[in-house]
N, C-alpha and C positions, 0 to 999 in steps of 0.2 A: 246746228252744224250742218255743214256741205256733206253730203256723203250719194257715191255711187252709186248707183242700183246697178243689180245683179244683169238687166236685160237693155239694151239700145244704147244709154249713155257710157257704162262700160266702153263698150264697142268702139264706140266714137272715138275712145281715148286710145286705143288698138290700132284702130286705123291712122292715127294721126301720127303716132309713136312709127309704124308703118313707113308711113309715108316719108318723114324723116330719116328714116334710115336708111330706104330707099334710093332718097334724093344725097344724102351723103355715098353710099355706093357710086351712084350714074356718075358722082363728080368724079370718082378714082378712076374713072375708064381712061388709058396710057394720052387718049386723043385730047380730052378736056383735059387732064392733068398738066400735060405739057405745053398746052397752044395757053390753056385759058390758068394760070396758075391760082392767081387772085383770086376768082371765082371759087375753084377748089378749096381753098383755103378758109374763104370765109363760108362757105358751104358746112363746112365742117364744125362751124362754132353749131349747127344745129343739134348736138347731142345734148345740148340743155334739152333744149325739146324733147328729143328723145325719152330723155332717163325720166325727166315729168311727166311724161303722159305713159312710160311703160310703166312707172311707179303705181300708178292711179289705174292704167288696166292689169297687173296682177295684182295690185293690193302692197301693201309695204311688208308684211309677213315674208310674202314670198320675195320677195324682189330681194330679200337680206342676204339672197345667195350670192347676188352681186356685187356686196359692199368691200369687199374684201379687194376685187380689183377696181373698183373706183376710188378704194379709198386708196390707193398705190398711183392711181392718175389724180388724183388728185397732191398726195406728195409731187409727184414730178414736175405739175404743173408750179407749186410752190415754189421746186428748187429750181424752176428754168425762171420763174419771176426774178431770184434774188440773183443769180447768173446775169440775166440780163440787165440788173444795174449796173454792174461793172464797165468801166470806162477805158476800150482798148482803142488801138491805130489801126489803118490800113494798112500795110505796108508796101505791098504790092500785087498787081492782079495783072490776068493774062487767060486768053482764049485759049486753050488748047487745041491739036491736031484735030479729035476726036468731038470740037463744039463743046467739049467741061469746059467751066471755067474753073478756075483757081487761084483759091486768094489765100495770101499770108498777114497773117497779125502777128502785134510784138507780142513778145510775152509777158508776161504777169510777174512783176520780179519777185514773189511768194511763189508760186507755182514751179513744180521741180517735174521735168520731160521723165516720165517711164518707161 
């Protein structure tokens, strides 16, 4: 079996996790976020990388402190998957004063406004 040593490759998984997370921060800065959204966006799928290679530089023992809020991003990601099957309308969109936009969808004739 594959297994880490304690000195240099370690590291390497450190730095890389690092790195990664890094580079998902630089993407949140208000400049790239707004000019460059896409970018942001797909920057962001790098927390696979992340949590594998922080996995692999603490060791999975430790890394179990973690699981409890991945395993909750992980739920969400689930319930935004089965959300985003659903098949709504446009109904209507509009620039606002302030540069938001704003859009309305029909509603969901099961879905009751709270």
């Amino acid at each position: 079996t594959f297994k880490w040593s304690k000195v240099g490759i370690s590291n390497v998984a450190g730095v890389v996790a690092l790195l990664a997370g890094l580079t998902m921060w630089a993407a949140t800065l208000p400049r790239i976020r707004r000019k460059f959204f896409e970018l942001f966006f797909y920057i962001h799928h790098l927390y696979i990388v992340f949590v594998v290679f922080f996995v692999l530089h603490v060791g999975f023992s430790y890394s179990c402190i973690m699981l409890p809020g991945f395993y909750l991003f992980l739920v969400d990601r689930y319930l935004r998957f089965l959300q985003s099957q659903q098949k709504i309308q446009l109904v209507s969109a509009r620039v606002l004063p302030c540069e938001a936009v704003e859009l309305n969808f029909s509603k969901n004739p099961g879905e009751d406004c709270q």
